[in-house]
N, C-alpha and C positions, 0 to 999 in steps of 0.2 A: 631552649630559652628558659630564662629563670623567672616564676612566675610570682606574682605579687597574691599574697593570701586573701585580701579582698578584693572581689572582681573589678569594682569599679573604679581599682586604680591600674585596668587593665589598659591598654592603648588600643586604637579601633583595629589594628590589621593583626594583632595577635587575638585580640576576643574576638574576630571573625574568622580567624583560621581556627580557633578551639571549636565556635559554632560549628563550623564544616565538618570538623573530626566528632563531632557529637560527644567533645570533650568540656564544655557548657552550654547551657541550656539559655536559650534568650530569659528565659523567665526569669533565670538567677542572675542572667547580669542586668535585667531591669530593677530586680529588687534589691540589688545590690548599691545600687544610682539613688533609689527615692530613697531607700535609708542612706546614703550619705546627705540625699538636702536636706532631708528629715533632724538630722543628726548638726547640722553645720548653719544652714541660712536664715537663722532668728539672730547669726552674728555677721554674717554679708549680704543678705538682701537682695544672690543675684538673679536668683528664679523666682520672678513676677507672679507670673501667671502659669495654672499647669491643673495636664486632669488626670490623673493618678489611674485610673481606674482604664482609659481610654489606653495608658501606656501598656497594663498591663493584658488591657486585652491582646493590646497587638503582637506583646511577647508571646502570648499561646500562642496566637496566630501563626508569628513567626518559628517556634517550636514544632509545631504539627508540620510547617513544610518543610524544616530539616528531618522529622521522622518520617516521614511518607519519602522521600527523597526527590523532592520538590526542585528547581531550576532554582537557587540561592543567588540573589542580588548580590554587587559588590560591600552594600553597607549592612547585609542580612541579619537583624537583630543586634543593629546598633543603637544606643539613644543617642540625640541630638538636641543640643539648645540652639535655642531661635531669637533671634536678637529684635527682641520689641518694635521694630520696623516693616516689617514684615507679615504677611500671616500665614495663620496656620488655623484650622476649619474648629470653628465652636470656640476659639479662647480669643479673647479680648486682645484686639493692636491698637495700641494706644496712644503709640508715637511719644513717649513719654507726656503728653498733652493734655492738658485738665479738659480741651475743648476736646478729646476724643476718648474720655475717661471710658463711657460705657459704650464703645465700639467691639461690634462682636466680629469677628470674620467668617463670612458667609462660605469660602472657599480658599483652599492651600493657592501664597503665593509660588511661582513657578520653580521657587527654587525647593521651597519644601518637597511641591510635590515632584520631581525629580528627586529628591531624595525618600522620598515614601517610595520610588516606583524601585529604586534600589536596595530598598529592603530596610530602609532607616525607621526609626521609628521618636516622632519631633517628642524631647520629654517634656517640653514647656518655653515658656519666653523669656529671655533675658533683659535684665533692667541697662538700661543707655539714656544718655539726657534728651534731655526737652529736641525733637525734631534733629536729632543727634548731633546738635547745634554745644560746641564746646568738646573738650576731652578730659569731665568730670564730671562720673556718671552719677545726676541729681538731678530730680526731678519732680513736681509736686504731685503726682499722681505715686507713685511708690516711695518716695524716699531717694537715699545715699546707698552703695552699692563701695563699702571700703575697698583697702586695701587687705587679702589674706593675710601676706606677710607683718602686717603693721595696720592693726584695725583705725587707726587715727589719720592713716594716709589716703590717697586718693588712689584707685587704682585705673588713672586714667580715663578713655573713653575716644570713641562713643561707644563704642562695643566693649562694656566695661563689665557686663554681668558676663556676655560670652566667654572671656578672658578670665575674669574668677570662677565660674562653674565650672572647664577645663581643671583650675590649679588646684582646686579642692576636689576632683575626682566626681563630679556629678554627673559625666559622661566625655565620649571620648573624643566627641567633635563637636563643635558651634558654627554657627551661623555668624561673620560681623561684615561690614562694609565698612567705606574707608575712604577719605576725601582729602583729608590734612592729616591721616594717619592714624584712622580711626578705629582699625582692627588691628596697625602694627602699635600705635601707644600703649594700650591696654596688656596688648600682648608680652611685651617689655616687660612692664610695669610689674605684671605677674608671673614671670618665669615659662611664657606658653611660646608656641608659635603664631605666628598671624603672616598669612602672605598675600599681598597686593599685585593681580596679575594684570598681563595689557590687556590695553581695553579690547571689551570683547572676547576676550577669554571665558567670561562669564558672563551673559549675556543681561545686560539690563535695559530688562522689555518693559520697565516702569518710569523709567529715568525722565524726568523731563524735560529736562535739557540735553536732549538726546543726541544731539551734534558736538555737544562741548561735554567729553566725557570725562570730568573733575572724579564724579562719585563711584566705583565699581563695587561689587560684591567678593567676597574671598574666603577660603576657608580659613578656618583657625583650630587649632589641635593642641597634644602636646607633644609632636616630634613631628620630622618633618616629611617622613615617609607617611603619616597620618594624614597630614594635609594635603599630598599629592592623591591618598587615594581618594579622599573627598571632592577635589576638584575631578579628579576623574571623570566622576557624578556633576559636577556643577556647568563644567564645558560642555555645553550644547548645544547644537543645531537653533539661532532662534532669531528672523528674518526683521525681528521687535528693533534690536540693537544694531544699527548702521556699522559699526565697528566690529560686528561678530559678521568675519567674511564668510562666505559659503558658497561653493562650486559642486554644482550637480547634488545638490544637499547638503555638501560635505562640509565640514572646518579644514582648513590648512594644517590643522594640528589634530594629533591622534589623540583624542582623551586617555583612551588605554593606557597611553606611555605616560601618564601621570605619574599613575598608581604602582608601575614598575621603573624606578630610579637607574640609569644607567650610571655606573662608577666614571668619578672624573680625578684623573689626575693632576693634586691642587698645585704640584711644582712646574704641571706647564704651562701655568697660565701669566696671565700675564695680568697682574692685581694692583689697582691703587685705592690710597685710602685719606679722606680727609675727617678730621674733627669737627668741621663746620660749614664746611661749602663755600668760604671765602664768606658768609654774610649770616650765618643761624647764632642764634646770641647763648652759645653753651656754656653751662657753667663749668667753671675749674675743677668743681670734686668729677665731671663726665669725661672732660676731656682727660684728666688723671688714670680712670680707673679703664678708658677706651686705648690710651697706651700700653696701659701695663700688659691687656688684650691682646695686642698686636706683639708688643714681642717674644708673648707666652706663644703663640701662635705661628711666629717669624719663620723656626725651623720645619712648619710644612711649607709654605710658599719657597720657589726659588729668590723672592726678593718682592719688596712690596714700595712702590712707587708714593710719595706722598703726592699726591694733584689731586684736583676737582673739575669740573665741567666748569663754562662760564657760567655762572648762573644770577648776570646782571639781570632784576630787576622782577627778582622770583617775588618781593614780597607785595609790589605793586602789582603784578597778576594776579599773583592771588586773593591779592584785596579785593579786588574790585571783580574778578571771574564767580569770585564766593558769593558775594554780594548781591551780584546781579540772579544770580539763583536764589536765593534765599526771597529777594525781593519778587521774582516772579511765583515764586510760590508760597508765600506769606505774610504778603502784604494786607491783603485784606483780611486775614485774621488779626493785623494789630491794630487794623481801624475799626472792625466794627467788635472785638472781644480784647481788648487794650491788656483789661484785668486779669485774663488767663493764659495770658500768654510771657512767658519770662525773660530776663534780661537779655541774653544771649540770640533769642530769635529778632528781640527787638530792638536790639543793636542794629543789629545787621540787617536787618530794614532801613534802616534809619541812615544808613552809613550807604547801602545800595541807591538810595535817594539822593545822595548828598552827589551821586555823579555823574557825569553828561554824558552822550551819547557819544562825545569826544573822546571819555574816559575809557569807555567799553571799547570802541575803536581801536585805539592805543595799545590798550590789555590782551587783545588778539593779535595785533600784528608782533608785541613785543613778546607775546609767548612762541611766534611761528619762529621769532629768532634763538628765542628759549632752545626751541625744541632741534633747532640746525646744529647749535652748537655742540651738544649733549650728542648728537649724531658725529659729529668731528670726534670728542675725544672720546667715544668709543670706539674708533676706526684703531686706535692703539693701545687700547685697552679691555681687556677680556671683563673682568670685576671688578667692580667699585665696593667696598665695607666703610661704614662708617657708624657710631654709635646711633640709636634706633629714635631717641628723646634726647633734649637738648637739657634736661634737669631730672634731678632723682626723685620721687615723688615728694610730693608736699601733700601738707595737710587738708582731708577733704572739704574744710570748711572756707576755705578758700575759693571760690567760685574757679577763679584761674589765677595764674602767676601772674603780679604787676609790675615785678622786676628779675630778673637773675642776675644773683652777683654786685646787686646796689643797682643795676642799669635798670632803668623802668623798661619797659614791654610797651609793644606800640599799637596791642590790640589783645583781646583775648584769647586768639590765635597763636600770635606771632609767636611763642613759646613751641608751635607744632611745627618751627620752618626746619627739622633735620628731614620729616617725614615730606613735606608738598614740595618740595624740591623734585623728586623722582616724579610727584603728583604730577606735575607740570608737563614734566616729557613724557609720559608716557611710557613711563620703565616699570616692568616688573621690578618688583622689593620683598624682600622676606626677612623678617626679625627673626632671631634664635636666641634662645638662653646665653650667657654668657657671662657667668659667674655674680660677683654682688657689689655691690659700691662701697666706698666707705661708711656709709651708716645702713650696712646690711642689708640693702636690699635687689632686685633681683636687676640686673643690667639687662639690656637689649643689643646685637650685635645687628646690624642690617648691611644686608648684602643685598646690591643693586645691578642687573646684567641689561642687556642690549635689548630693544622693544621687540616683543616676540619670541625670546630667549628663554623664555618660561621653563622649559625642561632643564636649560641649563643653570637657570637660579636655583632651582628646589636642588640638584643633582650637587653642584656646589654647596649649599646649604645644608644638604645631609654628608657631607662629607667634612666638611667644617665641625657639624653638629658632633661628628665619631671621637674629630680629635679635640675636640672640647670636653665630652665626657671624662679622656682618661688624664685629664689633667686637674688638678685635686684644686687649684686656685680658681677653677673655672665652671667646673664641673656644676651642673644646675641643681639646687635641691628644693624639695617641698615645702611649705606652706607647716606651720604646725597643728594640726588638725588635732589636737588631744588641746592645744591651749582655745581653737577656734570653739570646739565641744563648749567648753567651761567657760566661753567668753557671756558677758550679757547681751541680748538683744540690742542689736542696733539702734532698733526702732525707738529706744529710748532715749538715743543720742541729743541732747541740744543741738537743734540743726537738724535734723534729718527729713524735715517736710519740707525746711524754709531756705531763701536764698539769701537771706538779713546775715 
């Protein structure tokens, strides 16, 4: 393999087979990570919180049991960011929340520590909005969280620092979660991956609404053989999560075959593709630059079907499905702290209230029809692709889009309906690089398989991912890291505390 002269623009399964052959040393690709945030995030802002000192002990740490010849975890001296929702033991989860500003965590949430038991090592927390409410990441506890490729832009959310510490090389896996597409926007946005497994795949033993599984945990990388070996680690046994099956202890699914991709032959499948689901409100420059995609692409598929699922009345579920969560879990912080809490959470209070117990009713049964349908046309269809965001990014100072294309927006969501569509059923989804838009910026490709087909989305996706590389219109490129260097401090941006 050809190897990139600074470590930290290494990917996790090559810098963990170099660690193995004692061909780098965890210490040097730690040190290699803090001097790139050292170097980069006074102009993206995506690493919050971080204890330098903690990472690098754990790099010796991890060094002495490659030289002793120690039992090597699958993630053995890897760094990882940790997406602000989460925690991680001694640094501050803040939930972007002014009301949880000086919140310290007393203990690794579940997914950390599975990933510490694997040999990972957390470098810090990643910036995402307020209660990760919105998909632009701003929030008055840190700040705006740009875009790399375009510091005036937004680079999505909610997992919006996960997604730029990836593109700018600050390590080689994240942490994000994802509800209305919360780890695959970002990931678009910024030329990374993000994949959205079925529920249960990843066990969310904190979830609140633990029957109605909208929100899941996922990895994020920057290839997709990277994000299979992450979930490898994240798939586990955990009796929390109603939807994480287990027999005799066991999952139905072998974590191991994550991390090892079986080759899938893309001409025998049997692939369809829409630009908008019959109902997502995408703009023209998307739908433009997701054809031109497809037919650079045409000659691996033997033929590619244009169709959709039904997907009558995705946006009324998920109005009121989001709502009703938001409402149960943050209600009473907008009646008794009104002033610390921001637009986007207190919307969506406001809007959860605003519906009967007739509305929530409704919004289940018309999701159990959601979810039949989407079983139907899979029955004839292997994979779904469809563009990953319904708009190219816009500028951060925008809260969220109010219109695409002159059409207003029928919520500050409603812009995320390419991503809650799949939300709904209950399908694995995985975004990929997929060359640049017309105003140059990084496309999202999202490829959607059968619930439970997980091995066969990532397998598809890294084979997608091969013949995307060697095609020069398509091919993914980096972030400019010599202009990000010389860029000024964000922090001094007009806007970057305020939602005004």
């Amino acid at each position: 393999m050809t190897l990139p002269t600074d470590p930290a623009d290494l990917g996790a399964l090559d810098a963990r087979r170099l660690i193995a052959r004692k061909a780098l040393s965890p210490v040097e690709l730690a040190e290699a990570c803090i001097a790139r945030v050292e170097a980069l995030d006074h102009a993206v802002n995506a690493l919050v919180a971080h204890d330098f000192e903690a990472v690098r002990a754990g790099a010796r740490a991890a060094e002495a049991a490659v030289m002793s010849g120690a039992p090597l975890g699958a993630l053995h001296g890897l760094p990882f960011g940790v997406k602000d929702m989460i925690d991680v033991t001694g640094l501050p989860t803040t939930f972007g929340s002014e009301i949880f500003r000086d919140n310290i965590a007393a203990k690794d949430d579940a997914i950390v520590a599975a990933m510490r038991a694997a040999g990972g090592l957390p470098l810090g927390k990643t910036n995402n909005p307020e209660w990760s409410a919105g998909a632009n990441t701003r929030n008055r506890v840190y700040g705006v969280t740009p875009n790399p490729y375009d510091l005036t832009r937004t680079c999505a959310g909610s997992s919006g620092g996960s997604a730029v510490a990836l593109a700018c090389g600050y390590a080689p896996l994240a942490t994000g979660s994802d509800t209305g597409g919360s780890l695959r926007n970002p990931a678009a946005y910024c030329g990374v991956v993000g994949y959205r497994p079925s529920p249960g795949v990843v066990p969310g033993n904190t979830r609140g609404t633990a029957l109605i599984p909208l929100p899941t945990s996922g990895p994020m990388a920057r290839s997709v053989a990277d994000a299979g070996l992450m979930l490898s680690v994240l798939a586990r046994p955990d009796r929390d999560d109603p939807f994480t099956i287990l027999t005799g202890g066991r999952t139905p699914w072998d974590p191991a075959g994550f991390a090892a991709l079986p080759r899938r032959d893309l001409s025998s499948l049997r692939i369809a593709a829409t630009e908008d689901f019959g109902f997502a409100p995408t703009e023209a420059l998307v739908r433009a630059q997701f054809r031109k995609a497809l037919g650079l692409l045409a000659p691996a598929f033997a033929g590619i079907d244009e169709a959709s699922p039904d997907c009558t009345g995705a946006d009324r579920i998920f109005a009121v499905l989001r709502a009703v969560q938001f409402l149960g879990k943050h209600a009473k912080m907008v009646d008794t702290q009104p002033d610390l809490v921001g637009p986007n959470v207190t919307d969506n209070v406001a809007e959860g209230r605003g519906y009967s117990a007739e509305d929530v009713a409704q919004a289940l049964h018309m999701q159990g029809d959601f979810y039949r349908a989407w079983q139907r046309f899979f029955e004839t269809t292997d994979y779904l692709v469809t563009p990953t965001v319904t708009i190219s990014p816009r500028p951060w100072r925008e809260l969220y889009p109010t219109e695409i294309d002159g059409v207003p927006t029928s919520s500050y969501y409603h812009w995320l309906a390419m991503a809650y569509a799949s939300t709904l059923a209950g399908h694995p989804s995985i975004t990929i690089p997929c060359g640049t838009d017309a105003k140059g910026m990084p496309f999202g490709l999202q490829v959607i398989g059968r619930r439970h087909d997980d091995i066969g989305v990532l397998a598809v996706a890294a084979e997608l991912e091969a013949v995307i590389a060697g095609i020069p219109d398509l091919a993914p490129r980096a972030p400019d890291l010599a202009a990000l260097r010389a860029a000024p401090a964000i922090a001094e941006a007009e806007g970057f505390l305020s939602f005004e």
